[in-house]
C-alpha positions as CSV (number, residue, x, y, z in Angstrom):
1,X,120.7,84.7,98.3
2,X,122.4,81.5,98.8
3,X,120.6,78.2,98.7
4,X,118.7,77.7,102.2
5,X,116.9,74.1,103.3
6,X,113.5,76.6,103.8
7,X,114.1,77.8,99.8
8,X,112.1,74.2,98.9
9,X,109.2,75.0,100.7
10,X,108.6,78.3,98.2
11,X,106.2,78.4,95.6
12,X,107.8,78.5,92.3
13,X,106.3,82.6,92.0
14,X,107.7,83.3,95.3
15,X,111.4,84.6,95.0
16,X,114.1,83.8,97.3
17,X,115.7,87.6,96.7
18,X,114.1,90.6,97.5
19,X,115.3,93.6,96.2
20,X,113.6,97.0,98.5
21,X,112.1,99.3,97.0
22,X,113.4,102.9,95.6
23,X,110.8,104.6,97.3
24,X,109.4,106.2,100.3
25,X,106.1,105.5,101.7
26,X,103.7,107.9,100.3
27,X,104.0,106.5,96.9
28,X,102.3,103.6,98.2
29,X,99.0,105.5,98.5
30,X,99.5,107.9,95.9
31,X,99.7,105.0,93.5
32,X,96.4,103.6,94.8
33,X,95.0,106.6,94.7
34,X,95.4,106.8,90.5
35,X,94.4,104.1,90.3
36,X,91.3,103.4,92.4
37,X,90.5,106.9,93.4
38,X,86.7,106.2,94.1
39,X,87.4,102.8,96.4
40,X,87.0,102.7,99.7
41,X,90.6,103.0,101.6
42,X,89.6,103.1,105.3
43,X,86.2,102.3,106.4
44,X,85.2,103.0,109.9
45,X,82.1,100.5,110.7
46,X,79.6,100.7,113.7
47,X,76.3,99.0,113.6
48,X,73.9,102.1,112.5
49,X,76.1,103.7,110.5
50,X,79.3,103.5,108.2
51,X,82.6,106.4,107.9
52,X,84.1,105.7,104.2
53,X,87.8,107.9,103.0
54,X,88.1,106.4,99.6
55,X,91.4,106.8,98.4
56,X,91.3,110.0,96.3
57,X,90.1,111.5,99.9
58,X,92.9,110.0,102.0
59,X,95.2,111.4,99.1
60,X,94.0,115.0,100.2
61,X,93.6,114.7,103.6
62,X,97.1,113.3,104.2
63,X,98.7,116.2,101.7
64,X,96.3,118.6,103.7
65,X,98.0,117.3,107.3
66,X,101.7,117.7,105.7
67,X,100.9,121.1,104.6
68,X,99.3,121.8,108.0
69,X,102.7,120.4,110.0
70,X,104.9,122.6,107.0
71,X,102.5,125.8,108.3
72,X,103.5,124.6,112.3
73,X,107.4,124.7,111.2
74,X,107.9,121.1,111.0
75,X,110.4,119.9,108.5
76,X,112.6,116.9,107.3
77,X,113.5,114.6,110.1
78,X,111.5,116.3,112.4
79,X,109.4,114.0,115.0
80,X,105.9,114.1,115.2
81,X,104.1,111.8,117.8
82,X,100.5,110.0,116.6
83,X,98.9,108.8,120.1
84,X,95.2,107.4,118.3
85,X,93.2,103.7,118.1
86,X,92.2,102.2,114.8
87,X,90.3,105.2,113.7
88,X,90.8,107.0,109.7
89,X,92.4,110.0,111.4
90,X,95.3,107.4,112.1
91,X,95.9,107.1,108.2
92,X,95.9,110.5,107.6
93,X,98.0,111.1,110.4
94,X,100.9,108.9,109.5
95,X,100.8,109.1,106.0
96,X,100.5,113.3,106.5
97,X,103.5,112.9,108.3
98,X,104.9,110.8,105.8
99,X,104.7,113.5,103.1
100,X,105.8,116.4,105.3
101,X,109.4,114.2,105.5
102,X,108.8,114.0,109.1
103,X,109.0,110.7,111.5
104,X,106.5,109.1,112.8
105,X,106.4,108.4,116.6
106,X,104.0,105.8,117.6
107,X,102.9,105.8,120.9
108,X,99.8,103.4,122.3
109,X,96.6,105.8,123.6
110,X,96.9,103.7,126.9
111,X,100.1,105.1,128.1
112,X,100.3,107.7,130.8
113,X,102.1,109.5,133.5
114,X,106.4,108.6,133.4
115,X,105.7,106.1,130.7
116,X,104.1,108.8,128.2
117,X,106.4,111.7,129.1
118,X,109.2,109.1,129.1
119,X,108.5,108.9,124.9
120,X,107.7,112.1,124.0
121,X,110.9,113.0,126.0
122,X,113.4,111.0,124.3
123,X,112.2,110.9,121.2
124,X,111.9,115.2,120.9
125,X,108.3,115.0,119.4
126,X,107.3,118.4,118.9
127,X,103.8,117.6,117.6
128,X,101.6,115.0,119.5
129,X,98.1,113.7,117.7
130,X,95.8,112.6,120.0
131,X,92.0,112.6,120.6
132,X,90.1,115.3,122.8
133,X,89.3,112.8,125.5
134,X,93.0,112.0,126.2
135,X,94.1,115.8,126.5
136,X,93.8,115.4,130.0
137,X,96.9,112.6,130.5
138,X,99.0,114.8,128.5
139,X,98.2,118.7,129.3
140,X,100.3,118.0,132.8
141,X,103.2,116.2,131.1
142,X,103.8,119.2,128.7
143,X,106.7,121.0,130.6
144,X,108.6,117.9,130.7
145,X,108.5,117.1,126.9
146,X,109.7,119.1,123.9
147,X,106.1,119.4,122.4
148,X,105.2,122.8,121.1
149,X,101.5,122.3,119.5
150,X,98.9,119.2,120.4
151,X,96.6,118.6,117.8
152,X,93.3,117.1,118.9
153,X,90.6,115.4,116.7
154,X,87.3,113.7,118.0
155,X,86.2,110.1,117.3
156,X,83.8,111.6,115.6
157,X,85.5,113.6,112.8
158,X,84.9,111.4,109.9
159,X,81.8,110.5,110.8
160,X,78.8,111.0,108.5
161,X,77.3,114.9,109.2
162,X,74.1,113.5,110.8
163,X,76.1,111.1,113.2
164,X,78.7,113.7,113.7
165,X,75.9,116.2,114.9
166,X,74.4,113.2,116.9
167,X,77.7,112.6,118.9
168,X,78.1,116.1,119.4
169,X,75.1,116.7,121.1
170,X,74.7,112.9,123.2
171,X,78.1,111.8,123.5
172,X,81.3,113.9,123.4
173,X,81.1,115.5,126.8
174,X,79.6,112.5,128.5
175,X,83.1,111.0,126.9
176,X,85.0,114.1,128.0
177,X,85.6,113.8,123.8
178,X,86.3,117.6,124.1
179,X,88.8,120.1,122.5
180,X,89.8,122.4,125.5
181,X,90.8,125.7,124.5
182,X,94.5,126.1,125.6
183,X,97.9,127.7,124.3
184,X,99.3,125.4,121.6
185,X,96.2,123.2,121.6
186,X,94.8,122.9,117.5
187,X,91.5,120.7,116.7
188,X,91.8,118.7,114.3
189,X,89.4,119.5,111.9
190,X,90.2,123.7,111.8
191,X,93.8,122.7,111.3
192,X,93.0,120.5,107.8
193,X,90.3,122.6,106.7
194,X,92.6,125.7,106.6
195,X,95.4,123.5,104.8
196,X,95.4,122.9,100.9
197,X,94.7,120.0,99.4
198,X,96.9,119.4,96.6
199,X,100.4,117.0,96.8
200,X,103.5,118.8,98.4
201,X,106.9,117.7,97.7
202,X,108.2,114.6,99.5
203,X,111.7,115.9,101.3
204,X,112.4,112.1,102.2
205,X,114.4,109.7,100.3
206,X,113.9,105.6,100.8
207,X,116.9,105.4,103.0
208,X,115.8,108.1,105.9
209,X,113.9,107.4,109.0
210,X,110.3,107.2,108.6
211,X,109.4,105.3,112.1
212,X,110.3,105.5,115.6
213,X,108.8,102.6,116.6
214,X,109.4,101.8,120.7
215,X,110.6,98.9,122.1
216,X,112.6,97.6,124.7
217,X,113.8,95.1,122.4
218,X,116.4,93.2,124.0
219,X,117.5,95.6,126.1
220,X,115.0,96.1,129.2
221,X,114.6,100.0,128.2
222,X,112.3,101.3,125.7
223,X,114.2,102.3,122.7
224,X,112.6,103.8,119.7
225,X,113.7,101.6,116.8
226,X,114.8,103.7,113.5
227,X,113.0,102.4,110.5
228,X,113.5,103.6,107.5
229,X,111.1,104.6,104.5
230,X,113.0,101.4,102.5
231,X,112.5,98.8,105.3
232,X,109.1,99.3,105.9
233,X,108.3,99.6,102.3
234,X,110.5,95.9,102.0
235,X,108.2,94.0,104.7
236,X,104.8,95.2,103.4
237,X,106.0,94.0,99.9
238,X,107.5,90.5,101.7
239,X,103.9,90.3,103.6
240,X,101.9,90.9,100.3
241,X,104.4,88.2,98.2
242,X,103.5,85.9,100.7
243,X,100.0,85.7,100.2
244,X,99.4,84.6,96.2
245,X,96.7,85.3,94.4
246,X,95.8,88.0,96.3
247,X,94.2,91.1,94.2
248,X,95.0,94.9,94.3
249,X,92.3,96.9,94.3
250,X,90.0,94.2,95.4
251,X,90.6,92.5,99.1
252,X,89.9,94.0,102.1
253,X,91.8,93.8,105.1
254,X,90.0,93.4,108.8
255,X,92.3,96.3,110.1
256,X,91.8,95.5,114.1
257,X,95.9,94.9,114.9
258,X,96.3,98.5,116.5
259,X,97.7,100.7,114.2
260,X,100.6,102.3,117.2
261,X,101.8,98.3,116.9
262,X,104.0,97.3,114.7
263,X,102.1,94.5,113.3
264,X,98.9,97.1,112.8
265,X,101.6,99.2,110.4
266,X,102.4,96.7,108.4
267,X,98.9,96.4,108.5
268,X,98.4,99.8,107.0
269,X,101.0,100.2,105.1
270,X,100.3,96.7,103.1
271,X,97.0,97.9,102.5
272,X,97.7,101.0,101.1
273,X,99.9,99.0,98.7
274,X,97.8,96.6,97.5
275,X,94.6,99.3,97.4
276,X,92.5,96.9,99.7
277,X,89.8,98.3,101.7
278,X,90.9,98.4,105.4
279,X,88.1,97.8,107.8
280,X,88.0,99.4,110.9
281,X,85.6,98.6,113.4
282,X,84.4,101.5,116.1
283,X,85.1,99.8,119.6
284,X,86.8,100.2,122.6
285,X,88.2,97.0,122.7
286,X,88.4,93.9,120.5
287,X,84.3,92.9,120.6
288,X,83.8,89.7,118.6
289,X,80.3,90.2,118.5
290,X,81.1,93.8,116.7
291,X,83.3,92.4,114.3
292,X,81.3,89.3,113.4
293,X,78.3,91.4,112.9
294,X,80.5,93.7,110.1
295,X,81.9,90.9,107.8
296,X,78.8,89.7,106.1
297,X,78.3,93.9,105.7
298,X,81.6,94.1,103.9
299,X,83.0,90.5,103.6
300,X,86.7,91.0,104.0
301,X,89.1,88.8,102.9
302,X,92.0,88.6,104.9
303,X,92.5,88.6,108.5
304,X,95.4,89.7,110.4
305,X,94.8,89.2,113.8
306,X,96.2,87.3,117.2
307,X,95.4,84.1,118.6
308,X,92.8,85.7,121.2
309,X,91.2,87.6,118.4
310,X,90.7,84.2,116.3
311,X,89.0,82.4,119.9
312,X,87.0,84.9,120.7
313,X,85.2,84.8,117.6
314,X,84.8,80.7,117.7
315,X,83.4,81.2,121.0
316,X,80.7,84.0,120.5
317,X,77.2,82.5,121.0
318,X,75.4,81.6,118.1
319,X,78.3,82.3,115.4
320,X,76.5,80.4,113.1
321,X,74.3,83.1,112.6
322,X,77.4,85.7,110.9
323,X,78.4,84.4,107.8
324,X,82.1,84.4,108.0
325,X,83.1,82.8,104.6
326,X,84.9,85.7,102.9
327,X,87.4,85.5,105.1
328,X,90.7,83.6,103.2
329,X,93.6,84.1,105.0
330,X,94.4,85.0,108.1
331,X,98.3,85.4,109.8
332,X,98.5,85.3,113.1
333,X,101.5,87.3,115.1
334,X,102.1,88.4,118.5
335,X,101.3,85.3,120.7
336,X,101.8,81.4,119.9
337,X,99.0,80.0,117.8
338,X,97.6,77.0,119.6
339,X,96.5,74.4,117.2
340,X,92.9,73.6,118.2
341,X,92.4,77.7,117.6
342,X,93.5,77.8,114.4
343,X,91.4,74.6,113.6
344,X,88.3,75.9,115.2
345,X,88.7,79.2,113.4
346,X,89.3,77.6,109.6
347,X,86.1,74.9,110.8
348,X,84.0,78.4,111.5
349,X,85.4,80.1,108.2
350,X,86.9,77.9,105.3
351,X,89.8,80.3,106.0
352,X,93.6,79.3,105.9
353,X,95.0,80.5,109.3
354,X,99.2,80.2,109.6
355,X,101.5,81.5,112.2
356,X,104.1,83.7,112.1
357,X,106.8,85.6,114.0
358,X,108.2,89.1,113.7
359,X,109.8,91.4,116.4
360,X,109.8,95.7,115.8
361,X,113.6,96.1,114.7
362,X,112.5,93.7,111.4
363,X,109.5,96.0,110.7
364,X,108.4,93.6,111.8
365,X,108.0,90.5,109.9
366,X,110.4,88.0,109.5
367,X,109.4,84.7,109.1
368,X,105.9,82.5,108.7
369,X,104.2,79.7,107.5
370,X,103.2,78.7,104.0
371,X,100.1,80.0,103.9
372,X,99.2,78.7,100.1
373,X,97.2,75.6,99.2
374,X,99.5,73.0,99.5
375,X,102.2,75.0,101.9
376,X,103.1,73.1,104.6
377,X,102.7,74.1,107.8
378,X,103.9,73.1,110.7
379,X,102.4,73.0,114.3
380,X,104.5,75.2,116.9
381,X,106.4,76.5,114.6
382,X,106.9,80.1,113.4
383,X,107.7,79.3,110.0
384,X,110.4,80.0,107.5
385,X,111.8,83.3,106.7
386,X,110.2,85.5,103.9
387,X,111.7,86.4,100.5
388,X,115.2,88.1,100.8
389,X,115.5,87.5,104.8
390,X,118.0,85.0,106.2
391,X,118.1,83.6,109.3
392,X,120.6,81.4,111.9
393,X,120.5,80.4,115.4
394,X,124.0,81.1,117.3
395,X,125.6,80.1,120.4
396,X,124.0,81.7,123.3
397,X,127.3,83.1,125.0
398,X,129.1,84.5,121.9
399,X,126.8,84.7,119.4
400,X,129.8,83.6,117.0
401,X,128.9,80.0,116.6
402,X,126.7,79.4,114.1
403,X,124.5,75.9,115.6
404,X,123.2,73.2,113.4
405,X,119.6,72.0,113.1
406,X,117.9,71.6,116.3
407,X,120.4,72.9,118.6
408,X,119.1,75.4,120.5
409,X,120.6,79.3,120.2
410,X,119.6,82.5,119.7
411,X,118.2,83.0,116.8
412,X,119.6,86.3,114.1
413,X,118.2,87.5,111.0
414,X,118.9,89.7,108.4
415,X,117.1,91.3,105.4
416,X,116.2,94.7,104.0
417,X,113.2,95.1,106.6
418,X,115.8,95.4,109.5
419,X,115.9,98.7,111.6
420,X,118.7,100.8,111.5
421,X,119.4,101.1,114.9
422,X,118.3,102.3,118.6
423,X,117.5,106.1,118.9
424,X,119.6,108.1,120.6
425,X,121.5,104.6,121.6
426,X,124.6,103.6,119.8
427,X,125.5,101.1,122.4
428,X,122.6,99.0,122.5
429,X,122.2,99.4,118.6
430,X,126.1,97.5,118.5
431,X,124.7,95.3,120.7
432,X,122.0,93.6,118.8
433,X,123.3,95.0,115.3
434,X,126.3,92.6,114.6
435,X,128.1,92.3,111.4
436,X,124.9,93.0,109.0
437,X,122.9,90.5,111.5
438,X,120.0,91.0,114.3
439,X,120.0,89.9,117.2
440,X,116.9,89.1,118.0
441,X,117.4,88.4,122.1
442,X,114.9,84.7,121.3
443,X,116.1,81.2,122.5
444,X,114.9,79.1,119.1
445,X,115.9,76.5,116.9
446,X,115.4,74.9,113.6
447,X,115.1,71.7,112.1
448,X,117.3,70.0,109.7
449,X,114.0,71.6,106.5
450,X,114.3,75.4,108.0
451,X,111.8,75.6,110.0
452,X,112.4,77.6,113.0
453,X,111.0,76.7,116.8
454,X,110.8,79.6,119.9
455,X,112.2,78.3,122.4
456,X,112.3,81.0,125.2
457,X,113.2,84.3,126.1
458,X,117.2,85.7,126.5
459,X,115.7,88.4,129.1
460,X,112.5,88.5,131.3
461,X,110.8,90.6,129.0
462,X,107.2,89.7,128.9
463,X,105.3,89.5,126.2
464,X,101.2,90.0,126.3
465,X,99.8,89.3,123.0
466,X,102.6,91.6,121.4
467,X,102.7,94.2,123.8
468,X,106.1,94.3,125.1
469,X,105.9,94.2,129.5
470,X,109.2,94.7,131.5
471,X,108.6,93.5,135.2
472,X,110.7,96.3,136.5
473,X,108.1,98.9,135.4
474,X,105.0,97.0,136.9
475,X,107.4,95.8,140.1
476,X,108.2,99.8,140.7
477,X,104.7,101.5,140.5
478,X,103.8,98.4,142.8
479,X,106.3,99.7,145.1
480,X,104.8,103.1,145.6
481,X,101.9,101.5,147.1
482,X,102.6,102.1,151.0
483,X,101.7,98.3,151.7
484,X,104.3,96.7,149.7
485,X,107.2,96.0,150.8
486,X,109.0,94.1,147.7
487,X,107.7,92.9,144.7
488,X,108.6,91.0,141.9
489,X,106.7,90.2,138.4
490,X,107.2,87.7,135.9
491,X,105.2,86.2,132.3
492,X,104.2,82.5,132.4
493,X,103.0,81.0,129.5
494,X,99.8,81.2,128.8
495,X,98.0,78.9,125.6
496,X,96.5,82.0,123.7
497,X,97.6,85.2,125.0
498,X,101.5,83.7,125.1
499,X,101.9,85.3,128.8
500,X,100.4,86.0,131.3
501,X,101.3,88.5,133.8
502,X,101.8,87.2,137.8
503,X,102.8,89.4,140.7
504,X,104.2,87.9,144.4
505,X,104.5,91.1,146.3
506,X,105.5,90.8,150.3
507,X,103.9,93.8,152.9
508,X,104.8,95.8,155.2
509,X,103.5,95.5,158.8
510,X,101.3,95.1,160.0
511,X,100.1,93.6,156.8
512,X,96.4,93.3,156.0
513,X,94.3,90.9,154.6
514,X,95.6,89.7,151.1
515,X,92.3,89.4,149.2
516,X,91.6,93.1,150.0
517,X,95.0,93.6,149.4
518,X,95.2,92.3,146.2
519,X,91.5,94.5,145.1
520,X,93.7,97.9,146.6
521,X,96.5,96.8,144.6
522,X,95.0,96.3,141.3
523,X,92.7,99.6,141.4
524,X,96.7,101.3,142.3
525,X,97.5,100.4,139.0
526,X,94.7,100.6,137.0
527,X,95.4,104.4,137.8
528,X,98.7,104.0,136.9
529,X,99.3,101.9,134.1
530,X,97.5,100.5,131.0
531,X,95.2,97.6,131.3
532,X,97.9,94.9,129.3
533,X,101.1,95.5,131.7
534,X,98.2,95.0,135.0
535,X,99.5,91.9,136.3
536,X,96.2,89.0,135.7
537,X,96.9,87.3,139.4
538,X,98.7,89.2,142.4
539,X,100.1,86.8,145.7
540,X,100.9,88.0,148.6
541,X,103.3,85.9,150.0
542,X,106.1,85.8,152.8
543,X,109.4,86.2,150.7
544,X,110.4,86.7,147.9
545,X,113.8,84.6,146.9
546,X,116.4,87.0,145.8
547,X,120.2,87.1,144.4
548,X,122.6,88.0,147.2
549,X,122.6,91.3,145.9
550,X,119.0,91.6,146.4
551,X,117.3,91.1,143.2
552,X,114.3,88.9,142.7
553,X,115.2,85.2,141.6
554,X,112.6,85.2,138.6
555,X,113.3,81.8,137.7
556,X,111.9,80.4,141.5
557,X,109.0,83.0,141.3
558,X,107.9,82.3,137.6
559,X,108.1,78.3,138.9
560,X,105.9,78.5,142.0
561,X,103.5,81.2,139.6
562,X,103.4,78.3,136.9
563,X,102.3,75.7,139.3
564,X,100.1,78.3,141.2
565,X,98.3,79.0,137.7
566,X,98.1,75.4,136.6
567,X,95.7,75.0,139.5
568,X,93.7,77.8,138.8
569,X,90.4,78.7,136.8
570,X,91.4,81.2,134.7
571,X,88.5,81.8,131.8
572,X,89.4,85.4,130.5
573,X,91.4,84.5,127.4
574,X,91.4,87.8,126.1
575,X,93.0,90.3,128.0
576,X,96.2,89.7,127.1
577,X,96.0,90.2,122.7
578,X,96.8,93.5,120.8
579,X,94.3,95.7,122.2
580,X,92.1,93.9,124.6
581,X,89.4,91.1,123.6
582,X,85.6,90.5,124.9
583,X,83.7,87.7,123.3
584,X,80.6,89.7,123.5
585,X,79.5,93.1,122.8
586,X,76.6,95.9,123.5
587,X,74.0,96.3,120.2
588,X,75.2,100.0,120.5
589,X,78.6,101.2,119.3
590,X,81.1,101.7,121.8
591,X,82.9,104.9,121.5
């Protein structure tokens, strides 16, 4: 690569090429597992007990899920759908799929209704994994989708025997954590217990599509973005170069980034790599209290997490009484990193917390902080681009014009973690793939040493702590409700969770009064929708300004929501991260 202005801020053992990898994804693990068959791959944590897959087991379990999806008919290319939270059977999932040559869909456990049928349509699944408790969201969408076999596992399937009995017997119909008996419906644990354990044969090569990973990118409408065995393979390598010094077969990763994000594969798939331990902790949502209680148990060392994740933990009563020193290093993605977070957080753990910036077309990691002893870094700033990825910000109206430091642009990139295009959607894939370069849809800049600034947002897309929120999806289930007449939702920036969702909807008559309005509203679409699109503060107002062809003016309604939220006491910090944040927790696990 050509000399950059970001290249002097490398460490000497940090190259500025990057060559990918000749390999697909399974060899990732399969090398970890020679080498550290007996170490814990994936533990699942609670506070009375502890699930461990070391890596010789993930090895089997994985090969015995591909040979289970060979026995179902699926083959090479075909798309398999993986609908789970941070639990082992995610792992074995992916990486089953993985070996069987198939692609991986993710989809988050929280969608339902259009928005769940919507993915499964378009991207032809014909295999969904999912657990017991959420058959009921997908047994009516069936006829609509191209699945022909759902395969249910419990929460409890890697559990130890006791505990698994235990669960069995208190929780799982309490939790409706049940495997209905129904035509194409497997469990889990029959399906991989009738399946052999040895290796198969890996159909894929590097270049083929491992990942549908949806977003709506810069286009409004989700699109499942292609990425390939090679490009996902790149970025974990890129991630793990990063960090020197670190150790295979001796860190271990706090694996609370859901896995269905982007981020929480990168997650997974640098762990595997590296033959760290990844830590999962049993919880609904993210529960400092949980998680603080687990790292003096198994004192991990690195930390990828979100701003919110970072605060909650500062703020949990009587942290002093967790020791929270193994934790090292800690990248923080999906939100803007405040300052005084990232102070507080290294203050509470001797740890080095940086920021950086990725999107799911790069895989998604493009660019971040020196996160090394003596790496600078840079308040409000999302770092400089990682080994082998080049970057540029272009004129806004052309995208031709390549701008000079601290003129403001979009910004592009390039590198071997980049996607290979929409699925199913050449026209947006020209669109944002141009000559080699993505375009990322990101107002940014950078300054005269390479380090490059957000500025803004090219569409109203909305982003909650990394979850991508489109206003049009929350403005039309809001219209559905009889009362509303109009509606329109937009994201204002919020100091941890990056936005915050605000809805000005107008009624029909005769109206009603808007603080009982505003509770029917919110219960509407807490049947409706998953907890992160839920707008955090619905006004009822008179009007709505619109274009003369009638669409909402979101730059009025995101000014008068700005000023509206400026005014108001807003304590939940949480709500708005990867998977939802609570400072405080139960003594019990939550299931």
């Amino acid at each position: 690569m050509e000399e950059r202005p970001w290249h002097r801020f490398y460490r000497p053992d940090i190259p500025r090429d990057f060559t990918a990898p000749p390999a697909t994804l399974p060899a990732f693990l399969e090398a970890s597992a020679a080498r550290y068959p007996r170490r814990p791959a994936v533990v699942l944590a609670t506070p009375v007990f502890d699930a461990v897959l070391s890596y010789a087991a993930l090895a089997r379990e994985s090969n015995r899920f591909a040979h289970a999806l060979r026995g179902l008919g699926i083959g090479p290319g075909d798309r398999v759908a993986v609908a789970l939270p941070n639990l082992p059977q995610y792992a074995v999932a992916a990486y089953g799929v993985f070996k069987a040559g198939a692609v991986l869909v993710q989809v988050n456990p929280l969608y339902r209704g259009d928005e769940l049928a919507f993915l499964l349509r378009d991207s032809g699944a014909r295999v969904l994994v999912t657990l017991g408790r959420l058959y009921r969201e997908v047994e009516p969408l069936r006829g609509r989708t191209s699945l022909d076999h759902v395969v249910l596992t419990q929460v409890s399937d890697y559990f130890p025997p006791l505990w698994r009995l235990v669960y069995a017997l208190r929780e799982a119909r309490r939790q409706g954590d049940v495997i209905p008996r129904a035509a194409g419906v497997l469990p889990w644990r029959r399906l991989l217990a009738s399946s052999p354990p040895w290796p198969l044969e890996t159909p894929a090569a590097p270049g083929d599509v491992a990942v549908l990973q949806y977003t709506g990118g810069t286009t409004g409408r989700p699109r499942g973005a292609m990425l390939s065995h090679r490009a996902l393979a790149a970025n974990a390598l890129q991630a793990i170069t990063w960090f020197p010094g670190l150790r295979e077969g001796q860190e271990c990763i706090l694996c609370v980034a859901p896995l269905f994000h982007a981020y929480g594969l990168l997650v997974l798939n640098g762990g595997l790599r590296l033959g760290a331990t990844l830590l999962m902790v049993l919880m609904k949502m993210f529960d400092a209290r949980l998680v603080a209680r687990q790292v003096p148990r198994w004192k991990p060392t690195i930390f990828p997490g979100v701003p919110a994740m970072y605060l909650a933990l500062t703020r949990l009563k009587d942290v002093s009484r967790y020791d929270l020193q193994s934790i090292r290093l800690c990248l923080s993605g999906a939100a803007p990193l405040p300052p005084d977070v990232a102070e507080a957080f290294e203050r509470l753990t001797g740890a080095r917390v940086v920021e950086a910036y990725g999107l799911t077309e790069a895989g998604p990691l493009v660019t971040a902080n020196p996160i090394w002893e003596g790496g600078e870094r840079r308040p409000g700033s999302i770092g400089i681009p990682l080994s082998g990825t080049d970057a540029r910000i272009v004129d806004l109206e052309t995208g031709s014009r390549v701008l000079p430091p601290e003129e403001v642009g979009e910004l592009v990139v390039r590198g071997p973690q980049i996607m290979e295009g929409y699925w199913n959607a050449p026209d947006e894939t020209r669109a944002v793939l141009r000559d080699g370069w993505l375009f990322t849809g990101d107002v940014a800049k950078m300054d005269p040493d390479g380090f490059f600034y957000i500025v803004d947002r090219k569409k109203d897309l909305i982003k909650v702590g990394g979850l991508n929120v489109y206003p049009r999806e929350v403005e039309d289930v809001l219209m559905q409700h009889p009362l509303v007449k109009d509606a329109a939702v937009v994201g204002v920036t919020h100091p941890v969770r990056g936005e915050t969702i605000v809805a000005h909807v107008t009624l029909r008559p005769p109206g009603g009064d808007p603080a009982t309005v505003r509770t029917q509203l919110r219960e509407f679409l807490r049947a409706r929708l998953p907890s992160y699109m839920i707008p955090r503060r619905i006004e009822v107002v008179d009007t709505i300004p619109t274009t003369l062809i009638g669409k909402p003016l979101r730059r009025l309604v995101r000014e008068t929501a700005r000023t509206q939220l400026a005014s108001a006491d807003d304590p939940d910090l949480g709500h708005g991260s990867l998977a939802p944040v609570r400072e405080g927790g139960p003594e019990e696990p939550s299931h």
